[in-house]
GUPA-99485 format. One record per residue (C-alpha): x, y, z; residue number from 1. Coordinates in steps of 0.2 Angstrom, whole numbers, plus 5000, padded with zeros to 4 digits. Example, Ala and Ser with C-alpha at 12.3 -4.5 7.8 and 13.67 -1.06 7.14 Angstrom:
REM GUPA-99485
> X/Y/Z/seq
> 5062/4978/5039/1
> 5068/4995/5036/2
//
This chain:
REM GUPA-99485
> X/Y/Z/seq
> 5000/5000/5000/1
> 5014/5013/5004/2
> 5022/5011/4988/3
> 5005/5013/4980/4
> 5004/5029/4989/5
> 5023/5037/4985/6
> 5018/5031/4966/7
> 5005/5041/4968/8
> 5013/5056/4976/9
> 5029/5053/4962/10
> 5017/5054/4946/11
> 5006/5071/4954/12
> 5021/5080/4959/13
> 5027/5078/4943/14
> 5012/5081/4934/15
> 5010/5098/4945/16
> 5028/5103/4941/17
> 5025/5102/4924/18
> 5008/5110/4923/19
> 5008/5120/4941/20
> 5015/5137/4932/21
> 5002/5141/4919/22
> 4988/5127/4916/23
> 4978/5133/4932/24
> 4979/5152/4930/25
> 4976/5148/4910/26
> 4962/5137/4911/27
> 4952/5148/4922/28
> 4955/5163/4910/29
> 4953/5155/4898/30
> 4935/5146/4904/31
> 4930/5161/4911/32
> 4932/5171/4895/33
> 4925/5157/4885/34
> 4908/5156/4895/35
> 4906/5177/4900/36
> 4915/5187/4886/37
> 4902/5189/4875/38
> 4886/5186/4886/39
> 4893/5201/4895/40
> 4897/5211/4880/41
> 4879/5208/4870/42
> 4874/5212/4889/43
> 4883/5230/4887/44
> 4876/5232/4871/45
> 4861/5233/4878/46
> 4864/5249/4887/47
> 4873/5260/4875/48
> 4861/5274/4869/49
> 4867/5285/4855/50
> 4883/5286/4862/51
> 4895/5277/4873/52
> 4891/5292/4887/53
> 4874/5290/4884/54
> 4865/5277/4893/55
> 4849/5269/4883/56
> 4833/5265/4888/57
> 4835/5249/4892/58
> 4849/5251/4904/59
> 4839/5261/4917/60
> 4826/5245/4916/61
> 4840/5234/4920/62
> 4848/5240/4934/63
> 4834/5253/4942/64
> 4818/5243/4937/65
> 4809/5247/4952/66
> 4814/5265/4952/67
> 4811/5266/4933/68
> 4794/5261/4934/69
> 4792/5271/4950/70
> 4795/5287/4938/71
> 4782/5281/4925/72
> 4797/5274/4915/73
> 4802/5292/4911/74
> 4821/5291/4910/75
> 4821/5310/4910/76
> 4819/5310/4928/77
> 4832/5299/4935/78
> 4846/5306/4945/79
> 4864/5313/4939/80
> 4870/5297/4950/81
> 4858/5284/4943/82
> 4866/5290/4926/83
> 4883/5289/4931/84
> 4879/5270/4942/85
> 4874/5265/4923/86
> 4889/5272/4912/87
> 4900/5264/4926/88
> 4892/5249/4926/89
> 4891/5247/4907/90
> 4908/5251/4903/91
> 4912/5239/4916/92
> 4903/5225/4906/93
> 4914/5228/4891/94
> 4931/5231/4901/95
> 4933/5220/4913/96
> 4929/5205/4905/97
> 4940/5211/4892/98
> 4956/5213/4904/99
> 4954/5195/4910/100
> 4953/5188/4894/101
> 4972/5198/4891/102
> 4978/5193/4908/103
> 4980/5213/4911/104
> 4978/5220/4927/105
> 4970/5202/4931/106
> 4969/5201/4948/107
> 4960/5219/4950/108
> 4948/5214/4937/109
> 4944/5198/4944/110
> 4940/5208/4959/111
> 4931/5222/4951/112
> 4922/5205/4940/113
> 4916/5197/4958/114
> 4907/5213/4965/115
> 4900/5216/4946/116
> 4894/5198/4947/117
> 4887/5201/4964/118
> 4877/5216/4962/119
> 4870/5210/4946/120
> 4863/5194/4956/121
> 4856/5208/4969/122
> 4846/5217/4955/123
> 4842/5200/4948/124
> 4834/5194/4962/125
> 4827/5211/4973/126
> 4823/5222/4956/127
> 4818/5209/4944/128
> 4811/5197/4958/129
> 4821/5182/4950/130
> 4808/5166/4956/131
> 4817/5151/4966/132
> 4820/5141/4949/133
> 4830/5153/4941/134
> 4839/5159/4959/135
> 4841/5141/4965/136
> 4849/5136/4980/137
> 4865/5125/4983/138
> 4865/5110/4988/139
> 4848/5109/4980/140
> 4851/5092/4967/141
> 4849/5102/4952/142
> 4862/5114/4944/143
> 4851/5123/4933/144
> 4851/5137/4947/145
> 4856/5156/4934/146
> 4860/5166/4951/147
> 4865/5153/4963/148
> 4874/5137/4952/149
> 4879/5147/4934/150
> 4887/5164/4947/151
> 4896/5154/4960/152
> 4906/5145/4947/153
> 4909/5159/4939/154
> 4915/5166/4954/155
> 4926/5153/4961/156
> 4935/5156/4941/157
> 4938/5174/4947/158
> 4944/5168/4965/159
> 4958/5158/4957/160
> 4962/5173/4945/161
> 4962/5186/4961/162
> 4971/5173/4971/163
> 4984/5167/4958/164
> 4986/5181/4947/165
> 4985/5180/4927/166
> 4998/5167/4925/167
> 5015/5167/4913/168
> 5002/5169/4896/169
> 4995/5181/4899/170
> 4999/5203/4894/171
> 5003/5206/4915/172
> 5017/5193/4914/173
> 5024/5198/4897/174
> 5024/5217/4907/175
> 5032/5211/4922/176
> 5046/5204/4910/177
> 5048/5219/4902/178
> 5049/5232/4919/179
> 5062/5222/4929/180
//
């Protein structure tokens, strides 16, 4: 038995010695970007108006729905700061998921990805009143949950990004070569 178990320890060393330095911090990018990239950008889309510093219609439904409809879906009369919440929000649709996909400022995108994923599931939930099928619970049996199951693998992706950094392939590694 102990020798099955150094075996074991040898061949899994090796393989982590071998992969360890870029598969992980790689995959996860490279998953992440594969399964959000353009959801989140046809997302952004969305929310552009007739300029990039002018938020559309649509955008003040997605993220204020209740105040929206509290103002008789007049968009006129939403705040200086509702605006600005919107622009910020859009433009983070389109950046950060763009900066992990480069591996540039990784870490601080993956941050700034985990609190956009989070506040997204808030207005999901609170100002779309998501029902209990599409929130879904953990530990439930079924992983067809789009707030719960979908968003908490998504955010253990951004973890390993936050934790880990972008990895030797990616634009912050070829950056840190080039300053030292």
């Amino acid at each position: 038995m102990q020798s099955i178990l150094n075996l074991h320890d040898r061949t899994f060393s090796a393989i982590q010695a071998l992969l360890g330095p870029w598969l992980l911090t790689t995959a996860a990018r490279f998953s992440f970007t594969s399964v959000t990239l353009l959801f989140f950008w046809t997302s952004g889309k969305t929310k552009v108006g007739d300029s990039i510093f002018s938020p559309s219609f649509g955008s003040y439904a997605q993220i204020f729905p209740k105040k929206l409809e509290s103002l008789g879906y007049d968009e006129s009369l939403m705040s200086g700061l509702d605006t600005l919440i919107v622009l910020l929000g859009t433009y983070a649709e389109f950046l950060l998921p763009a900066l992990i996909a480069l591996g540039l400022f990784t870490r601080l995108a993956s941050v700034g990805m985990i609190g956009f994923i989070g506040m997204m599931s808030i207005v999901d939930v609170y100002g779309h009143n998501a029902d209990a099928t599409t929130t879904g619970a953990m530990f439930d049996r079924l992983p067809y949950g789009l707030i719960m199951d979908q968003r908490l693998l998504w955010v253990f992706l951004l973890l390993v990004l936050v934790i880990k950094g972008g990895g030797p392939i990616s634009l912050d590694y070829i950056l840190t070569k080039f300053r030292k």
